[in-house]
C-alpha positions as a Markdown table, in Angstrom:
| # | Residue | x | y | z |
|---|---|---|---|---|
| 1 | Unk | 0.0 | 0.0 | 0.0 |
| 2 | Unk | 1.2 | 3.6 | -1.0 |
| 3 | Unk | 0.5 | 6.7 | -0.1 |
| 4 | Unk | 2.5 | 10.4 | -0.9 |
| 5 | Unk | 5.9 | 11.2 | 0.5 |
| 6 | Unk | 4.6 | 15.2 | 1.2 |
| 7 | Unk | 1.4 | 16.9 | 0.6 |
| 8 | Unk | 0.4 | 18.7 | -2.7 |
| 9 | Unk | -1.2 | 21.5 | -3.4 |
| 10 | Unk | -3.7 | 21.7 | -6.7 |
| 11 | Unk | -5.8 | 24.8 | -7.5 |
| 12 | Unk | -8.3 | 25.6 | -9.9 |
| 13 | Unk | -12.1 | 25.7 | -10.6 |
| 14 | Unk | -14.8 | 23.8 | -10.5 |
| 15 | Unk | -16.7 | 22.3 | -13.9 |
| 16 | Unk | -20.4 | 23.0 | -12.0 |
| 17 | Unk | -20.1 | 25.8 | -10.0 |
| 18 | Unk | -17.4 | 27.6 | -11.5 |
| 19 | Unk | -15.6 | 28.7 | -8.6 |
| 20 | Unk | -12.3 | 28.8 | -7.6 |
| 21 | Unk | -11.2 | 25.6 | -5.3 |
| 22 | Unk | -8.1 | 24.4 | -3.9 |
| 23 | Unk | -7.1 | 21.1 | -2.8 |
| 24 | Unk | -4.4 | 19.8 | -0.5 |
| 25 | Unk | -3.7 | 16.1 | -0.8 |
| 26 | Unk | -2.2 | 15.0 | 2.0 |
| 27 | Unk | -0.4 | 11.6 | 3.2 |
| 28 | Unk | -2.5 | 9.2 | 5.5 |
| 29 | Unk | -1.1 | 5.8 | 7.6 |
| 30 | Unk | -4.4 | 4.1 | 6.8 |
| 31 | Unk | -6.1 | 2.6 | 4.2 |
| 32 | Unk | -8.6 | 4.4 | 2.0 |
| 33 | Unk | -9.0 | 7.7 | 0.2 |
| 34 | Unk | -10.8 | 10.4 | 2.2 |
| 35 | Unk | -12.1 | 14.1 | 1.9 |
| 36 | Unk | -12.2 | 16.8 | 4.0 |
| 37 | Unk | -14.4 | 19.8 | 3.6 |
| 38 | Unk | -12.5 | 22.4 | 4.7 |
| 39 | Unk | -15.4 | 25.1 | 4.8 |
| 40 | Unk | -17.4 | 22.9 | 6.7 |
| 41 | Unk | -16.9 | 21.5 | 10.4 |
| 42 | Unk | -17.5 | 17.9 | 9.5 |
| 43 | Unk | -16.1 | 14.1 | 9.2 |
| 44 | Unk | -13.7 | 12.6 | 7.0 |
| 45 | Unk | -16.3 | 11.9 | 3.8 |
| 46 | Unk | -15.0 | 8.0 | 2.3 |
| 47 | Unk | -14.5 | 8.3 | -1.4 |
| 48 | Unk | -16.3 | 4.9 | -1.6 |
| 49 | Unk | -18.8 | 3.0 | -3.8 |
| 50 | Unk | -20.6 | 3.0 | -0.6 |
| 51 | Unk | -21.0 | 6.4 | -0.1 |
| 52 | Unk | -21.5 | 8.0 | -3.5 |
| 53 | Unk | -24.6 | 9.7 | -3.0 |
| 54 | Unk | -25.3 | 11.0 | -6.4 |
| 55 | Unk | -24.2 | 10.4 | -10.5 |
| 56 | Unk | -27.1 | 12.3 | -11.9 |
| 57 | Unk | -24.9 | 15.1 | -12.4 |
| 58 | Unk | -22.5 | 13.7 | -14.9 |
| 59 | Unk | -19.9 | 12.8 | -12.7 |
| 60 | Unk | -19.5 | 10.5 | -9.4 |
| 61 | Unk | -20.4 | 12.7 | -5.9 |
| 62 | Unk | -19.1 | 11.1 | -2.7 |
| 63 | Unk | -21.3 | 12.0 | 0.1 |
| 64 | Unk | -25.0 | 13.1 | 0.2 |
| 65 | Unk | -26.2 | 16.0 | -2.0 |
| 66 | Unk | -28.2 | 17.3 | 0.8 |
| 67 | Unk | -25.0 | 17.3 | 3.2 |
| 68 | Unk | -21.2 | 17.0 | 3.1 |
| 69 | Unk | -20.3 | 16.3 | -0.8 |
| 70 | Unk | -17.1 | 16.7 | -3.0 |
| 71 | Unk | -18.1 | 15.8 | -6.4 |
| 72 | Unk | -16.8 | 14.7 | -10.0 |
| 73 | Unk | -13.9 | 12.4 | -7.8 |
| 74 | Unk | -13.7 | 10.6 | -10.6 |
| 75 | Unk | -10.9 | 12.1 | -12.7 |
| 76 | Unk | -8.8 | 12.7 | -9.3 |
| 77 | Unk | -9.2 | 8.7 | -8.6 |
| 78 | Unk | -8.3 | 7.3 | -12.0 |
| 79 | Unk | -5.1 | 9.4 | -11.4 |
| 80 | Unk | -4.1 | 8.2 | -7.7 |
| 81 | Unk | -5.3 | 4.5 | -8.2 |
| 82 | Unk | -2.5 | 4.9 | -11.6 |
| 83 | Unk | -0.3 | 6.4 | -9.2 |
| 84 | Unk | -0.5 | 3.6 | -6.9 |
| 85 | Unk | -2.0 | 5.6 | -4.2 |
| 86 | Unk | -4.6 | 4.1 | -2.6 |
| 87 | Unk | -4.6 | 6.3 | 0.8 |
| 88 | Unk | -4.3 | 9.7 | 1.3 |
| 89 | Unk | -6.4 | 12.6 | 3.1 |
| 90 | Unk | -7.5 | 15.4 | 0.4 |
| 91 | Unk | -8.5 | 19.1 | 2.2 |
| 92 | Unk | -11.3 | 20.8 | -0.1 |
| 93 | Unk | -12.1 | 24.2 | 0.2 |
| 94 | Unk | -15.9 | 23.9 | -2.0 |
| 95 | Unk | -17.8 | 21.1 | -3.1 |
| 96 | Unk | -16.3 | 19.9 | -5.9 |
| 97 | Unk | -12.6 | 18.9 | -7.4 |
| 98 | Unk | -11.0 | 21.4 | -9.7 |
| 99 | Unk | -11.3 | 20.5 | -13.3 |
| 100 | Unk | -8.1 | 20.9 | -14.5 |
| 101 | Unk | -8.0 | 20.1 | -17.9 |
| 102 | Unk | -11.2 | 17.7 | -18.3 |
| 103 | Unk | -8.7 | 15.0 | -18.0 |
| 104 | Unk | -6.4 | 12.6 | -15.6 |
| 105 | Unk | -3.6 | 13.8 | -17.4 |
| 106 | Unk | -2.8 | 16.8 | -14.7 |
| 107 | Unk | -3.6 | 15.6 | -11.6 |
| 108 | Unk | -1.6 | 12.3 | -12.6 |
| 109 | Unk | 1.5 | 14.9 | -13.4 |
| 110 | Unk | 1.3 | 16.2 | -9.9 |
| 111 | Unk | 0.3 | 13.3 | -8.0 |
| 112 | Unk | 3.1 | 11.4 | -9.5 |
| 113 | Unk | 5.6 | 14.0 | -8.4 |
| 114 | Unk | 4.8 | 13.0 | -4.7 |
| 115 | Unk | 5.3 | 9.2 | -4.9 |
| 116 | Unk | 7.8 | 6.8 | -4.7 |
| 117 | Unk | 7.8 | 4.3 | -7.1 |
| 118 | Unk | 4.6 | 2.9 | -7.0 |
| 119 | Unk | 4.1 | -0.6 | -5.4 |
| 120 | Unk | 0.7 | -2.1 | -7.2 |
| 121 | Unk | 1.6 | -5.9 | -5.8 |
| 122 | Unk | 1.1 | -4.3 | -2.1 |
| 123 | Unk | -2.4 | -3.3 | -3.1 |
| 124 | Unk | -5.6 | -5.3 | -1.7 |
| 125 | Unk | -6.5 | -7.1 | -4.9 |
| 126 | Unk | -10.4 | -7.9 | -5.1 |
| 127 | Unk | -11.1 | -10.6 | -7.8 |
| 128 | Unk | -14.4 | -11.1 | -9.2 |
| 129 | Unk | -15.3 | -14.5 | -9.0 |
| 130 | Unk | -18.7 | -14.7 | -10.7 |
| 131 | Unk | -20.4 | -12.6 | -13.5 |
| 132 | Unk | -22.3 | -9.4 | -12.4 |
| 133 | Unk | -23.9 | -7.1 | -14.6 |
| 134 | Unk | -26.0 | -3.5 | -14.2 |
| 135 | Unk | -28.7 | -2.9 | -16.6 |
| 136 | Unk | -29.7 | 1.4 | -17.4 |
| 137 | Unk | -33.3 | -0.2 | -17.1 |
| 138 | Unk | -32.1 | -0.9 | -13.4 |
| 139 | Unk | -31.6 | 2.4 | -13.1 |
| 140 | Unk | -34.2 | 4.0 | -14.5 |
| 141 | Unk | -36.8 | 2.3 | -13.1 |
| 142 | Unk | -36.2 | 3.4 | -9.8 |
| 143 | Unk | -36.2 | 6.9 | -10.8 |
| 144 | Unk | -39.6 | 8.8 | -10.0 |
| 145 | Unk | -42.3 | 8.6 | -12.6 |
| 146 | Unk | -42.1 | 11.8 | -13.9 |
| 147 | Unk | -38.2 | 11.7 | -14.4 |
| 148 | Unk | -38.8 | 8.4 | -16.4 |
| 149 | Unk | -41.1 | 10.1 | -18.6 |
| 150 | Unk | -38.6 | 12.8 | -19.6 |
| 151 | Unk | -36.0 | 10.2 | -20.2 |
| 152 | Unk | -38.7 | 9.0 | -22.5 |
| 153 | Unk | -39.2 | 12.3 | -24.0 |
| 154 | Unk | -35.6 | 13.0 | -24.7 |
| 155 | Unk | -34.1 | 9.7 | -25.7 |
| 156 | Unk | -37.1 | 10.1 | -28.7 |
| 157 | Unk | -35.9 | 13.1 | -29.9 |
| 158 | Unk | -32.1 | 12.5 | -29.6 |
| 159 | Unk | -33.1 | 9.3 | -30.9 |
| 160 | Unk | -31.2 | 6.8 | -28.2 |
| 161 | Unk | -31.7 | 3.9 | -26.5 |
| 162 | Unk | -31.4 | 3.2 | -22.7 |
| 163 | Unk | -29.9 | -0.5 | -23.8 |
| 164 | Unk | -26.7 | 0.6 | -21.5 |
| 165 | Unk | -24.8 | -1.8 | -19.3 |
| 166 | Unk | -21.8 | -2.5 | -17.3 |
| 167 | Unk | -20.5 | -6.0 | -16.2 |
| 168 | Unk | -17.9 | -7.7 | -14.7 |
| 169 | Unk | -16.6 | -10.8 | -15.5 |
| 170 | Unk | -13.7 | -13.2 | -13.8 |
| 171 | Unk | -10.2 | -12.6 | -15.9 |
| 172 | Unk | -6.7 | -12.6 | -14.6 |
| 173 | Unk | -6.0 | -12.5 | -10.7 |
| 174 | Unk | -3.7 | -9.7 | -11.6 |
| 175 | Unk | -5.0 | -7.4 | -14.0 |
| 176 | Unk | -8.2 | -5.2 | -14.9 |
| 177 | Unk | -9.2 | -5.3 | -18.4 |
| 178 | Unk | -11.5 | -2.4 | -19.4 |
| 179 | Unk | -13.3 | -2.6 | -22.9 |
| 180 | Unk | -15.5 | 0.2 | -23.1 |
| 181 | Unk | -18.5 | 0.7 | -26.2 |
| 182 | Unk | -20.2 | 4.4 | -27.0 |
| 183 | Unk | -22.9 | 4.0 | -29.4 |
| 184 | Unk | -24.3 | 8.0 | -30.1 |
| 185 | Unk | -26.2 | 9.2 | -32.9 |
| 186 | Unk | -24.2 | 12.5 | -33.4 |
| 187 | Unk | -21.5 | 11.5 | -36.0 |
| 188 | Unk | -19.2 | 12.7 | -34.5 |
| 189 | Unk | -19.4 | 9.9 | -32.1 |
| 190 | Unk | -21.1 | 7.3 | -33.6 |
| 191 | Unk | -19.9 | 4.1 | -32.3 |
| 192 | Unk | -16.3 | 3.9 | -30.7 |
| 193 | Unk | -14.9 | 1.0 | -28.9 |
| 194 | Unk | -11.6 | 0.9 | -26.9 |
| 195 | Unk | -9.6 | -1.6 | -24.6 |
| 196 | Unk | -7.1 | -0.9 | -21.9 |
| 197 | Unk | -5.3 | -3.9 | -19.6 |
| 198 | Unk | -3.5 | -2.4 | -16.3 |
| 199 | Unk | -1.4 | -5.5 | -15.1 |
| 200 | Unk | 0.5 | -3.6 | -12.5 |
| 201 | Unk | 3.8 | -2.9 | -14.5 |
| 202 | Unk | 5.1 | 0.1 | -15.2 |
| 203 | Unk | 4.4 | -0.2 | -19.0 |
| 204 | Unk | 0.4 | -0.6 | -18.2 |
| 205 | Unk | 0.8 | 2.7 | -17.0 |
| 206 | Unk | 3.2 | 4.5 | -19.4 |
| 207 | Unk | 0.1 | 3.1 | -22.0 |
| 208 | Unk | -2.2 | 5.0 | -19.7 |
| 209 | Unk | -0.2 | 8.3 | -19.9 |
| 210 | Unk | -0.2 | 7.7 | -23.4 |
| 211 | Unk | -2.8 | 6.8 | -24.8 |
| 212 | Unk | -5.8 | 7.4 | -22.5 |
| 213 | Unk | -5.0 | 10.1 | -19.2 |
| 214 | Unk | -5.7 | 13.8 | -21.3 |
| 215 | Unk | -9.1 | 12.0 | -22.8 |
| 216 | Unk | -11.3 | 14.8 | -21.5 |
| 217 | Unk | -15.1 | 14.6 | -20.8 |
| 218 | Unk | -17.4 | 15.7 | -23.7 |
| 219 | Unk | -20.6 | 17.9 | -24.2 |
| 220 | Unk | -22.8 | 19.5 | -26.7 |
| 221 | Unk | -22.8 | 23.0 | -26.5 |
| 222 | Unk | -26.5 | 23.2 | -27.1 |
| 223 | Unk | -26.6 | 22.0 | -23.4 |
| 224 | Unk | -24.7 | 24.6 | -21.5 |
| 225 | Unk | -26.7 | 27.2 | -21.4 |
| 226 | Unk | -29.8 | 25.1 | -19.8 |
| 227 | Unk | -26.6 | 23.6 | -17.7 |
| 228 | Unk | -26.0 | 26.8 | -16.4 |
| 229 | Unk | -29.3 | 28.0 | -15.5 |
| 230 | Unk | -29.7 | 24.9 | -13.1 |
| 231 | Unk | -26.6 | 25.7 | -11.7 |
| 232 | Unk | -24.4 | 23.3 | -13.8 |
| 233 | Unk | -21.7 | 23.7 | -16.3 |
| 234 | Unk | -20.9 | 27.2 | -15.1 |
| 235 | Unk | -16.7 | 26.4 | -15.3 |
| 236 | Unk | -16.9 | 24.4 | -18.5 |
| 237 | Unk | -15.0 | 26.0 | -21.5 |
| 238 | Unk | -13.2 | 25.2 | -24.8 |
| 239 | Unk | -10.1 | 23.8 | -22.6 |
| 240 | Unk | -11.4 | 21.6 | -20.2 |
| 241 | Unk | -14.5 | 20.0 | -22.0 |
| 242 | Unk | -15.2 | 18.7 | -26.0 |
| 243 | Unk | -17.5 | 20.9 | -27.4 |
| 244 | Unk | -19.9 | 19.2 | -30.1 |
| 245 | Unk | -21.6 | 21.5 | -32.6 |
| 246 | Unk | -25.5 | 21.4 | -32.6 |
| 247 | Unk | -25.5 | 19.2 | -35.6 |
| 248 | Unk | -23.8 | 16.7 | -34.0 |
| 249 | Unk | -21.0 | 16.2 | -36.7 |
| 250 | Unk | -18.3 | 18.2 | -35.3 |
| 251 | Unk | -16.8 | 20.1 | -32.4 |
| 252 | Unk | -16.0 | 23.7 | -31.7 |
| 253 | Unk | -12.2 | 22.7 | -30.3 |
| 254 | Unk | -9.6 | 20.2 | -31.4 |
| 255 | Unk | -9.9 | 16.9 | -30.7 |
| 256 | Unk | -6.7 | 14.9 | -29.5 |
| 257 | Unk | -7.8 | 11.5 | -30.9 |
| 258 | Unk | -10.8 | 10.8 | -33.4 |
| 259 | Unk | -12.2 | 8.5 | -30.4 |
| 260 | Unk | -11.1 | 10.3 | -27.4 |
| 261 | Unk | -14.9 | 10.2 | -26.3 |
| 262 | Unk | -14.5 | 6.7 | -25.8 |
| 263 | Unk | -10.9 | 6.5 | -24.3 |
| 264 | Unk | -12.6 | 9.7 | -21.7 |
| 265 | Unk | -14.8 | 6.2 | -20.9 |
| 266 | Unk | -11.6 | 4.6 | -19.6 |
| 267 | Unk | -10.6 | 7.1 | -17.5 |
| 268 | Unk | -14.3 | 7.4 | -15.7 |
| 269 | Unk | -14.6 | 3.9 | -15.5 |
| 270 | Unk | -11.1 | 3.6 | -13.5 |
| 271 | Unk | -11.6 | 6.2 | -11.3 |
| 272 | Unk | -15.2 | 5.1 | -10.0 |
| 273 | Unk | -13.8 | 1.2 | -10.0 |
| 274 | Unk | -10.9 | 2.9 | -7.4 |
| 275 | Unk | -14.1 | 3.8 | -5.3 |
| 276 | Unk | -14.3 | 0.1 | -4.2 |
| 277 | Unk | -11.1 | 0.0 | -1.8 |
| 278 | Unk | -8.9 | -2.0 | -3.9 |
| 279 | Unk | -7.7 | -3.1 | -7.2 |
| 280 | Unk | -10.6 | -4.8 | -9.0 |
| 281 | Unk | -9.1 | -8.3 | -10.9 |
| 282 | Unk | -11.5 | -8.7 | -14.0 |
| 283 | Unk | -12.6 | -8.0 | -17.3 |
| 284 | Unk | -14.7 | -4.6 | -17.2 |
| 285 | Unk | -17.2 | -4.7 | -20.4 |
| 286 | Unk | -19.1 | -1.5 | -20.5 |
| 287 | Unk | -21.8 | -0.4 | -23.0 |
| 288 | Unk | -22.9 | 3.1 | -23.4 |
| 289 | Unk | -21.5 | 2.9 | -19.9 |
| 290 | Unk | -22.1 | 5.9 | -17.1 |
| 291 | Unk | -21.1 | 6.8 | -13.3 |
| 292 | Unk | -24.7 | 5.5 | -12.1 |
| 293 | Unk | -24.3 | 2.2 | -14.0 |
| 294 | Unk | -20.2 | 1.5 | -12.9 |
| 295 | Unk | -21.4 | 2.5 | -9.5 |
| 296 | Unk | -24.4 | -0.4 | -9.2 |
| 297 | Unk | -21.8 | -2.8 | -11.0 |
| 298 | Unk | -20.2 | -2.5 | -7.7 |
| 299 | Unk | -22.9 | -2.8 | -5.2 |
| 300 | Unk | -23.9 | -5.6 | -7.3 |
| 301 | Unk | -20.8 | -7.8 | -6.9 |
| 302 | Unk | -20.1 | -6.3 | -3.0 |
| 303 | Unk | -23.7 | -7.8 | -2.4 |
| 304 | Unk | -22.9 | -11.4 | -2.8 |
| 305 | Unk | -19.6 | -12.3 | -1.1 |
| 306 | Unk | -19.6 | -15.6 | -3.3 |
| 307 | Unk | -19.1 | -13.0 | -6.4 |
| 308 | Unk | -15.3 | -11.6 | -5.4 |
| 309 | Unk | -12.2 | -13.0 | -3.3 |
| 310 | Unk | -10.0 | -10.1 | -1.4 |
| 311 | Unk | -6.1 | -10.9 | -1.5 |
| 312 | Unk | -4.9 | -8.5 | 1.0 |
| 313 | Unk | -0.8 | -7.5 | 0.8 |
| 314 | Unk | 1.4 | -9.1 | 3.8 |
């Protein structure tokens, strides 16, 4: 198990509230990652599956909505589970990580800076033993009535499906395997597919850095302005977040890879899978995948302990 050799420092803005935030992450003896809101008088807040309270909001939220939150984690995670941190204390001034550039990319760079050469093999290791899977069905269902109704109304005229799901299957005792599907009808998009295996060596990572970590998140443009009237997207702008053009067929900034919307998948799907306290040892399949849906992947397989073995480090 790792953790930092000093603290550092990371300032910037949040992507919802558009604020300024800084962020101190600090070295801790014991196991787990764990936030601090500084402005409020309050407990450590677990960044675990267990305690994300929300994902309706694009992003994973640890804590409750109505309480002590810090959200989009997700980014932040995917960074210090690749930097083979898996405890630290992180300070917050606000109620949500800085953005950065959209990606892992930066808070890898700085995170990495603080460690010594990362030990994966001293990591607990949870295996998944047996197949679970979460449906979008799953997810919607449980929704109110009248939310499920405008999921209705909007997947009609964006024309989509809500045929998303996330599973996870036994693989190698030793390594995650993500393969992760995007299926959109804006052609920009369209259907992208991309695999990533992290096998705890240092060139799983270097691939990572390379081909994946400045992936940033994705929007259409046509959404910000209702995302900002309902107090959203208020820090998004052409260098933190992909831009598509109302037609669908383009975007207002550059685009690092032709399917860096899908390789942004990888990184969201590693940073909520570091939300379950240890290095998950599986394949990852995930189909029009989202927080809400990697999230119940993991209360599904923490439900059952016949569905996972945990190998801790001695």
């Amino acid at each position: 198990m790792a953790t930092l050799i000093h603290a550092i420092k990371i300032t910037g803005h949040g992507i919802h509230s558009g604020k300024p935030v800084t962020m101190v992450i600090r070295p801790h003896a014991h196991p787990g990652i764990y936030f601090r809101r500084r402005d409020l008088s309050m407990a450590k807040i677990p960044a675990r599956y267990d305690n994300v309270g929300a994902t309706h909001l694009r992003n994973t939220t640890v804590g409750q909505i109505d309480a002590g939150h810090v959200q989009t984690v997700e980014h932040l995670m995917a960074a210090l589970f690749m930097a083979g941190v898996d405890r630290a204390i992180i300070d917050i001034d606000g109620p949500e990580t800085p953005i950065l550039d959209g990606s892992a990319h930066e808070f890898y760079a700085l995170i990495a800076g603080a460690v010594d050469a990362p030990e994966f093999k001293k990591m607990r290791r949870i295996i998944v033993r047996r197949p679970v899977v979460a449906y979008a069905h799953e997810i919607i269902r449980a929704l109110p009535l009248w939310t499920r109704i405008k999921i209705w109304v909007m997947n009609k005229i964006a024309h989509r499906r809500t045929d998303g799901y996330v599973q996870l299957l036994p693989g190698d005792d030793h390594t995650l395997s993500v393969h992760a599907t995007l299926d959109y009808p804006e052609k920009i998009i369209g259907r992208q597919s991309y695999t990533y295996t992290f096998d705890m060596t240092k060139r799983s990572v270097n691939t990572f850095l390379r081909d994946i970590a400045r992936a940033r998140t994705f929007g259409k443009y046509s959404e910000w302005s209702y995302l900002k009237k309902h107090g959203m997207a208020r820090g998004a702008n052409e260098h933190n977040v992909i831009a598509l053009n109302d037609t669908g067929d383009g975007t207002l900034n550059a685009l690092t890879w032709g399917d860096e919307f899908v390789r942004h998948k990888i990184i969201d799907a590693i940073g909520d899978m570091a939300t379950a306290g240890g290095f998950i040892c599986g394949r990852m399949e995930s189909y029009k995948g989202s927080h809400a849906l990697n999230n119940l992947v993991l209360k599904k397989l923490f439900s059952d302990p016949v569905n996972y073995d945990i190998v801790d480090y001695k």
